[in-house]
N, C-alpha and C positions, 0 to 999 in steps of 0.2 A: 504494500500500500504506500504509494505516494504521500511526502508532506502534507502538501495540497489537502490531498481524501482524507489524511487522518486529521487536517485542522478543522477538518468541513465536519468528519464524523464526530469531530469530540464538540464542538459547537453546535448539534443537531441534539448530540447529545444533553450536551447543559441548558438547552430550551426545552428540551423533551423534561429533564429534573427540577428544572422550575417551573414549568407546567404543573407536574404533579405537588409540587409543595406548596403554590397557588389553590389546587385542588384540596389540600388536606385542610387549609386555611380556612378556605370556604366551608368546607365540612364541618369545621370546629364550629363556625358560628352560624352553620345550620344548627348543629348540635344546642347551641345556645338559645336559639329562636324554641327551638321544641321543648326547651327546659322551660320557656316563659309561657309557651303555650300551656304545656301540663300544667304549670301554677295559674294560672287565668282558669283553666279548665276546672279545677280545683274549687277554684276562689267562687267562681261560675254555680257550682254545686253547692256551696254551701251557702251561696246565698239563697238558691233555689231553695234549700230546707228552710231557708230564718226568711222566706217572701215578704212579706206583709213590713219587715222594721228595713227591709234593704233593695226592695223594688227597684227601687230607680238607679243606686247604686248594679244592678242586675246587670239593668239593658246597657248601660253604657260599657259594663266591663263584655257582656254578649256583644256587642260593637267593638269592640277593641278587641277581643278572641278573634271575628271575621276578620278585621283589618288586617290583624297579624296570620290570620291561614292566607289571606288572599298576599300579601308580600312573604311569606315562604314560599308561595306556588310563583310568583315573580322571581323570589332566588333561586328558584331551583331550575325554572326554564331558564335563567341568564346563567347558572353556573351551565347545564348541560352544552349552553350554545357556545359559551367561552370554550369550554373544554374538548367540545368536538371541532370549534376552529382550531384551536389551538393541536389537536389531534392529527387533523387533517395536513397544519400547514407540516407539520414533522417529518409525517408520511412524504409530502411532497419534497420534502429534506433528503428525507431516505432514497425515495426515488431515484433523486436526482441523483445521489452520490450513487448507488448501483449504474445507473447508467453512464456515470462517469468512468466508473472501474470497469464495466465493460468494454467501454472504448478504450480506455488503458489498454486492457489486455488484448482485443487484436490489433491495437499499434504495434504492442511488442511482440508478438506472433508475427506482424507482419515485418518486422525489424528484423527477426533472428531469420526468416525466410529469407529478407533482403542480405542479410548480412552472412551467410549459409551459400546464397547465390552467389557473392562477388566474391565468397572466398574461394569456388569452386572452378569460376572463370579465373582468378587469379592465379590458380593452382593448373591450369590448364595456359596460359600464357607462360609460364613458371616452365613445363613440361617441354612446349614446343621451343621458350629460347635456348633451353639444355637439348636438345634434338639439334637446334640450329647448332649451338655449340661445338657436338659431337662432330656433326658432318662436317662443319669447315678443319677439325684438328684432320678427320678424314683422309679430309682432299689432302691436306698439307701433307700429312703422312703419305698417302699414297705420290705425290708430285716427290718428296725425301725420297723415295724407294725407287722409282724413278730413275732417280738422278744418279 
C-alpha cells in the first residue's frame, strides 16, 4: 500500500471513529431524554392518583411528556440521518481508496510486464551484439589462417 492509500485509509479511518463517538454522544443524551421522560411519566401518574389537588399541574406536565416524545422522535430521525450520511460518505471513502488500489495494482502489473518486456529485448540485442562479436573475431581469424 502506497503512502498516499495509507494517509487516505487512516483519515477514512479517523472520520469513520468520530462518527461513531458523535454516535455514542448522541446516544448518551438520548439516554438522558428517556431518563426525563420516565420521571415526567412518573410524575404524570401520580398526579393522575392525587387529580382533583393537581389537575392543572397534570395537563401541562401531559404537554410537556408530548413535547418531549415529539423532540426525541426529532432526535432520533436527525441522529439516524447524521449517521447514515455520515455512513454513506465513509463508504464513499472506502470506495474510493479500493478503486485507487486497484488501479495501483494493474499499473504495476502493467510495469513488471513492461519492464519483463524490455528486459527481454535487451537480452536479445545483448545476444545478437555477442553473435556480431563472434563472427567479426571469425573472419579475423579465418583472414590470420589465411595469411
Amino acid at each position: 500500500m502506497s503512502l498516499d492509500e495509507k494517509r487516505l485509509y487512516e483519515s477514512v479511518m479517523a472520520k469513520y471513529n468520530e462518527t461513531l463517538e458523535r454516535g455514542n454522544k448522541l446516544k448518551e443524551r438520548e439516554n438522558e431524554i428517556n431518563a426525563r421522560m420516565l420521571y415526567l411519566c412518573n410524575e404524570i401518574k401520580e398526579l393522575e392518583l392525587n387529580k382533583p389537588q393537581y389537575e392543572i399541574e397534570h395537563d401541562h406536565l401531559k404537554e410537556m411528556a408530548e413535547k418531549l416524545g415529539e423532540k426525541l422522535k426529532q432526535i432520533e430521525n436527525f441522529q439516524a440521518s447524521q449517521l447514515s450520511n455520515e455512513v454513506a460518505r465513509q463508504m464513499e471513502g472506502l470506495k474510493d481508496l479500493q478503486d485507487k488500489i486497484r488501479r495501483n495494482n494493474e499499473h504495476l502489473r502493467k510495469i513488471d510486464v513492461d519492464h519483463l518486456n524490455a528486459q527481454f529485448l535487451g537480452n536479445i540485442e545483448s545476444i545478437k551484439r555477442y553473435i556480431e562479436i563472434i563472427k567479426k573475431r571469425n573472419i579475423k581469424d579465418t583472414k590470420g589462417s589465411l595469411l
